[in-house]
matplotlib code that plots the C-alpha trace (Angstrom):
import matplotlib.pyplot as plt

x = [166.4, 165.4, 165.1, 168.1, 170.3, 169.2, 170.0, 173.4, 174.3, 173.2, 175.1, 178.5, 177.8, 177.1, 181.2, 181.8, 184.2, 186.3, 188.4, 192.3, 193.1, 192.6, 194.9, 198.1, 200.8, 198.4, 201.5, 203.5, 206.6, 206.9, 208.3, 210.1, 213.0, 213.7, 212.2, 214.4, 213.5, 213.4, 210.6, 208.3, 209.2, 210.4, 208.0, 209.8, 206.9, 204.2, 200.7, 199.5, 202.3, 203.0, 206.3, 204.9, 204.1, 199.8, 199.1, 198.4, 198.8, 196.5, 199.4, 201.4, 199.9, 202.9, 201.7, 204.4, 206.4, 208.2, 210.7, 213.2, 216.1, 214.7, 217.7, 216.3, 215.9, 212.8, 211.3, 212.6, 210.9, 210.8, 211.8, 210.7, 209.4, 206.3, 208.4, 208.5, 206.5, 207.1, 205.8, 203.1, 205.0, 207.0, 209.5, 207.4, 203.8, 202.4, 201.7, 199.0, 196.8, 193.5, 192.2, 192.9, 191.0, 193.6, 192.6, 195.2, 193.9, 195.9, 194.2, 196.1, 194.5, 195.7, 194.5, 192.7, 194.4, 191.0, 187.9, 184.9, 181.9, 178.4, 176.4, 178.8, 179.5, 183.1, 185.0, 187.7, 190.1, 192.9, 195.5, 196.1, 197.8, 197.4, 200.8, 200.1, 201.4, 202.9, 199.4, 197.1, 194.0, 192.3, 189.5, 186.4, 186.9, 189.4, 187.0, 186.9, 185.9, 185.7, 185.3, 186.0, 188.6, 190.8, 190.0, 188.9, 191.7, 194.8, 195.1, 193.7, 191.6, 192.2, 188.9, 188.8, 190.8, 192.4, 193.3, 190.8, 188.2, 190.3, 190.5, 187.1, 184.3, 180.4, 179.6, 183.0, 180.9, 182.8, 180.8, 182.2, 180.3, 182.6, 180.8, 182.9, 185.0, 188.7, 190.5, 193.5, 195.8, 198.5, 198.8, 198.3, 194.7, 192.2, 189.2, 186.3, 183.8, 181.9, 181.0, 178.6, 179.7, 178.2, 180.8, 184.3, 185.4, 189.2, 190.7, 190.2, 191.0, 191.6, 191.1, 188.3, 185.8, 182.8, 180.8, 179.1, 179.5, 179.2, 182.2, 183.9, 183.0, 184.2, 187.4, 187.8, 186.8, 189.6, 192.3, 191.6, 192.8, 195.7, 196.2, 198.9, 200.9, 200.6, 198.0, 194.5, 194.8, 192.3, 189.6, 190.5, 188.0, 185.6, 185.9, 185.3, 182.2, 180.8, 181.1, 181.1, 177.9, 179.2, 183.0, 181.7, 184.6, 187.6, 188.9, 191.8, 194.9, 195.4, 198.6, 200.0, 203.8, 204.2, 206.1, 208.4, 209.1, 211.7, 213.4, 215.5, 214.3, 217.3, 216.0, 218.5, 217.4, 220.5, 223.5, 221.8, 220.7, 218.1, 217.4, 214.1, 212.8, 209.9, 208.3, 204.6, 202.3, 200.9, 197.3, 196.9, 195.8, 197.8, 197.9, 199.9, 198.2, 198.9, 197.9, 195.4, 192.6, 189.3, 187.9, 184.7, 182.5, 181.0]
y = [25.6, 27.9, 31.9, 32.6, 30.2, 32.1, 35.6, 34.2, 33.0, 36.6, 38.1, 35.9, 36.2, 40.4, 41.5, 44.4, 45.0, 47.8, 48.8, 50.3, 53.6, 56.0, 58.9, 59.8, 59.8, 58.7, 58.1, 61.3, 59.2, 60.7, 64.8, 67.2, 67.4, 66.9, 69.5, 72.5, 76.4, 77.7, 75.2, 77.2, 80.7, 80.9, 80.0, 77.6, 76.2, 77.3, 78.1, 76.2, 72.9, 71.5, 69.6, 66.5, 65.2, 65.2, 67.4, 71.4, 74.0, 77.3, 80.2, 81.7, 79.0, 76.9, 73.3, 71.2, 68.1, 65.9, 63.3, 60.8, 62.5, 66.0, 68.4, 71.0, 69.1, 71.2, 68.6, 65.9, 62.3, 61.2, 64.2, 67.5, 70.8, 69.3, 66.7, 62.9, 61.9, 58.8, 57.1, 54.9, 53.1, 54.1, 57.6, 61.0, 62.3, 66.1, 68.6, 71.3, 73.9, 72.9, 75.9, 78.3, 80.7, 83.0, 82.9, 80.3, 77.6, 75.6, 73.3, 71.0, 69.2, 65.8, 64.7, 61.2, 58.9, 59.3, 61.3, 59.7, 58.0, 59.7, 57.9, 55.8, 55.4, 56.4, 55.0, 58.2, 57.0, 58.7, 58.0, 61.5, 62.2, 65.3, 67.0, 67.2, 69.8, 72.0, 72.9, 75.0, 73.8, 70.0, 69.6, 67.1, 67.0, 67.6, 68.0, 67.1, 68.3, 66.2, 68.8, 68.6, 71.4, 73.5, 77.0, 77.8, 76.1, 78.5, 81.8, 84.0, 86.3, 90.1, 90.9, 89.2, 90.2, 86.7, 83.9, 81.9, 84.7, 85.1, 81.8, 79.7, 81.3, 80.4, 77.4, 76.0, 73.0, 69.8, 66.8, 64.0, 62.2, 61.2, 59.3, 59.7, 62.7, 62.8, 60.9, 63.2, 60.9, 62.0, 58.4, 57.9, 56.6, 56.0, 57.8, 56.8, 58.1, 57.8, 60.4, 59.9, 61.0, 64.1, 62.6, 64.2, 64.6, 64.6, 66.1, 65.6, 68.8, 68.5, 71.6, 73.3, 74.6, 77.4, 77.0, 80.0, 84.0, 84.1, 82.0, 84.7, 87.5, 85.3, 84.9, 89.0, 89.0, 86.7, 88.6, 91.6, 90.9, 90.1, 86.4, 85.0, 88.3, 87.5, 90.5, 90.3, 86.6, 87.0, 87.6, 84.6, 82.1, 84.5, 84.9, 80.9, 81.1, 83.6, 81.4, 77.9, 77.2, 78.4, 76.6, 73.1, 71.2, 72.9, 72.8, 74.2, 72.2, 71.7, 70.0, 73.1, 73.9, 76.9, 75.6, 79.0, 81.6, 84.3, 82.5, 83.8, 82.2, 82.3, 82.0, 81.8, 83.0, 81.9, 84.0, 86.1, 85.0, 87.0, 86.8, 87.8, 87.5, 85.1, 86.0, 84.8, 81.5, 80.0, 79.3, 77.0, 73.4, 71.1, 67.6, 65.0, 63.1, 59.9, 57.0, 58.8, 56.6, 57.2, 53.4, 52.6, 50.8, 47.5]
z = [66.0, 69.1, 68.9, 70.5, 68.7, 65.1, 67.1, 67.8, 64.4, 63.0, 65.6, 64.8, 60.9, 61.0, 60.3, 59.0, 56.3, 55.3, 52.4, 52.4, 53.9, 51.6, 53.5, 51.5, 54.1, 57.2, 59.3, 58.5, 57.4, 54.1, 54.4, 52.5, 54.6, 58.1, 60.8, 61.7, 63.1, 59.2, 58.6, 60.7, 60.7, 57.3, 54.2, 52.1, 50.5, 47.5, 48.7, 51.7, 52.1, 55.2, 55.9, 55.6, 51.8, 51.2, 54.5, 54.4, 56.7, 56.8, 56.0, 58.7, 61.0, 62.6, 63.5, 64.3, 62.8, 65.4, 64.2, 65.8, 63.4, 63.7, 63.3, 65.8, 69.0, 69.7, 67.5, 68.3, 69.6, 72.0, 74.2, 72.7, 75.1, 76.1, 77.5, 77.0, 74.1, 72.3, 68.7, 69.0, 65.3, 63.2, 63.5, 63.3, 64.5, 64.4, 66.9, 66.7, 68.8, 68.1, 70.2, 72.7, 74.4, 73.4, 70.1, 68.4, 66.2, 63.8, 61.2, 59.5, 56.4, 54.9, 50.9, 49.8, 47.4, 45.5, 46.5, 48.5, 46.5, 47.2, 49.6, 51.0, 54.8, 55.8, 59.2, 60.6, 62.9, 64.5, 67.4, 69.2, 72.7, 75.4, 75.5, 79.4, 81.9, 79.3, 78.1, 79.9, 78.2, 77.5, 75.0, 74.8, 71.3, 68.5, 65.4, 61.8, 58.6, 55.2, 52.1, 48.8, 48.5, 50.9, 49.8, 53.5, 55.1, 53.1, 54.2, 57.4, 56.3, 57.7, 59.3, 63.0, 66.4, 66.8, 64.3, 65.3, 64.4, 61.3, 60.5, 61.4, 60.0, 59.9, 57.4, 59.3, 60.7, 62.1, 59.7, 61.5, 64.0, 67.5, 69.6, 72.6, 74.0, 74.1, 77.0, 78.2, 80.3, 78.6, 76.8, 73.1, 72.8, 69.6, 68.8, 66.1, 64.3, 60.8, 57.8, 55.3, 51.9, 49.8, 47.1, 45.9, 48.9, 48.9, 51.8, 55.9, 58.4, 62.0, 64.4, 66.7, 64.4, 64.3, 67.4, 67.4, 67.8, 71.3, 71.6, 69.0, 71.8, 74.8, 73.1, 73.0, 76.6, 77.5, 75.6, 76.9, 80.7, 79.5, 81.2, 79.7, 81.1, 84.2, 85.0, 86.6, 87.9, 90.6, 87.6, 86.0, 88.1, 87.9, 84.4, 83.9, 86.4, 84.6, 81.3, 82.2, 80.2, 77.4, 77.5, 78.5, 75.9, 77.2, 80.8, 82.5, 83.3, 87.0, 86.6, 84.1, 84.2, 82.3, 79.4, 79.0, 81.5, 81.6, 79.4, 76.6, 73.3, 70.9, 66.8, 64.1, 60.6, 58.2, 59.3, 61.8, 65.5, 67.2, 70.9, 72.4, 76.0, 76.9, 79.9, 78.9, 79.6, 76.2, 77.2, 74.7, 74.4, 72.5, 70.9, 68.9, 66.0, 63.8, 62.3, 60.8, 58.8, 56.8, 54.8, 53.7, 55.6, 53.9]

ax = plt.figure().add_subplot(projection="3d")
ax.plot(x, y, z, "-o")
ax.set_aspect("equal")
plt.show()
């Protein structure tokens, strides 16, 4: 038997094996109730709940829940305000901000059916699509973080100018390892990484996390000329120049259609309707996940 016929037999015999998926929910189908307005601006649920049944929310952060039966169309799939956006399977997926240089963030955590096993090497998997011309920003990366409890991920603290301040502090580290960055075509595509395990680790949280202070004071900067206003436009490019080494993961949209404009945004709260005038650009970016996944590798 030659050299290269033994490589070839290892290389056809090497498979690697992996166990169930051990999110609760992975494919958002399972949810309290169906999305409307009061889901959002109104707390219905205890502590940190999301919608969906087994994922969280960091409070008075509004990630979104799209279904095909929504009962506010805003949510509804395939069409919804960032335009045409079907499922990849089944009849729901969730929308979130995982950053924006305007200071937004909005984590959204999903639980284990039983917590990791120390030492152990973990696939993460997740399908996620670019909401496309009605976001201002695209990312490299969408980040992770595997913990064993989401004390960090429930409320914003107080000290901090923008939520993101507020809510990602130092220690925030993404622990999942991506390999490539994010491809933002607008389709849904498939990302991969792996995690090894500390052990009793239950829960998996998606968003943009702590970078590092300077980011934190660039943020600040780009609040304060009051962009998404309309004012001081010609500074904009500048501002970008004068930063680029420093914002190398997120990139500004060149085919961005502001997604409201003098627009009268009409919110109903029970009995009472209340009208209010939207005449800003969100300078956000944003992104749809599903078929989210986490097995051991064997």
């Amino acid at each position: 038997m030659t050299k290269q016929t033994i490589t070839l037999l290892l290389l056809l015999g090497w498979v690697t094996c992996y166990t169930q998926n051990l999110v609760k929910n992975p494919r958002f189908e399972l949810y309290y109730h169906l999305p409307d307005l009061k889901y959002e601006f109104g707390e219905r649920y205890q502590d940190s709940a999301f919608i969906c049944k087994y994922w969280h929310k960091v409070n008075e952060t509004t990630p979104d829940y799209y279904h095909v039966n929504a009962i506010n169309e805003r949510y509804l799939i395939p069409n919804n305000p960032f335009g045409f956006h079907p499922v990849i399977t089944g009849s729901a997926y969730v929308g979130f901000v995982p950053f924006g240089l305007v200071g937004g963030t909005e984590p959204i955590s999903g639980e284990f059916k039983e917590p990791l096993e120390r030492g152990k090497l973990y696939e993460v998997s997740f399908s996620y699509r670019y909401a496309g011309v009605n976001a201002y920003f695209y990312l490299d990366r969408i980040e992770c973080i595997i913990g064993k409890d989401l004390d960090q991920f429930k409320y914003i603290r107080m000290r901090g100018m923008t939520s993101y301040e507020r809510i990602i502090t130092p220690g925030m580290n993404a622990n999942v390892k991506f390999e490539k960055t994010l491809n933002n075509n607008g389709d849904w595509n498939r990302i991969t990484g792996f995690y090894k395990a500390e052990g009793g680790e239950r829960y998996i949280t998606f968003g943009f996390f702590y970078q590092n202070e300077k980011l934190n004071k660039i943020i600040r900067e780009y609040v304060s000329h009051n962009f998404v206003l309309g004012h001081n436009s010609h500074l904009e490019d500048r501002f970008f120049r004068k930063h680029r080494k420093h914002l190398t993961f997120i990139h500004r949209n060149p085919d961005y259609v502001p997604k409201t404009e003098n627009r009268m945004l009409e919110l109903t709260f029970e009995e009472e309707t209340i009208k209010t005038s939207s005449i800003y650009q969100e300078r956000i970016s944003y992104y749809f996940i599903d078929d989210v996944s986490v097995k051991e590798v064997k």
